[in-house]
Phi, psi and omega in degrees: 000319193283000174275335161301294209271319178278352183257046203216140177255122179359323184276331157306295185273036193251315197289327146286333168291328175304311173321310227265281182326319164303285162346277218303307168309330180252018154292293182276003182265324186277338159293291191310297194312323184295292186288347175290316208279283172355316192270001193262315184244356143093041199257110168296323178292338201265327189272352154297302164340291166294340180293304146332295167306335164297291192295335163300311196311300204298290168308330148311322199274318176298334180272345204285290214320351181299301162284332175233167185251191192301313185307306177275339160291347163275316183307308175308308196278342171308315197274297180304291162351301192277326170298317139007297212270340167302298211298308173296333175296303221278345208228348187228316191241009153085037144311145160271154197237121152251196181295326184308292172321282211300337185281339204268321159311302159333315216255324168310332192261355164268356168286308179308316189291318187310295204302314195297312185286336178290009199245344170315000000 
């Protein structure tokens, strides 16, 4: 595996790991979104669902790793996550969005740029 992830160049595998992270993310905010309504309505099918949706997580995550290695591939999806879950709380459950948000956003996406370029 680690011959796959050094025979790729930074630029590359950034791209596949953004890929990889995204999918995951909105895999799992849609699983989270499951086990919310599940646990409101007491719906076994929505908390199967999600169980399915976890183990998807899992299997994305086993595949991302071909391109990226664990540290920066947790870091992307860590980042995307929190971005995720701002833009959606704000857009689905009527969360406020201030300047604070928007900074917080900032700073996951300069973690992602940071981390990519220390890999250069």
């Amino acid at each position: 595996m680690v011959e796959i992830i050094n025979s790729r160049g930074p630029n590359e595998r950034i791209k596949f790991a953004l890929g990889f992270a995204l999918l995951i993310t909105f895999v799992e905010a849609f699983a989270q979104w499951n086990v919310k309504k599940s646990s409101s309505t007491e719906n076994d099918h929505r908390l199967f669902l999600a169980m399915v949706l976890y183990c998807f997580v899992v299997y994305l995550l086993f595949r991302s790793y071909k391109y990226e290695n664990v540290g920066h591939m947790n870091l992307i999806w860590s980042c995307m996550s929190i971005i995720v879950a701002f833009i959606s709380g704000y857009v689905c459950f009527g969360e406020p969005f201030n300047k604070y948000t928007v900074v917080a956003i900032l700073f996951a996406l300069f973690a992602i740029y940071f981390a990519h370029r220390a890999d250069e």
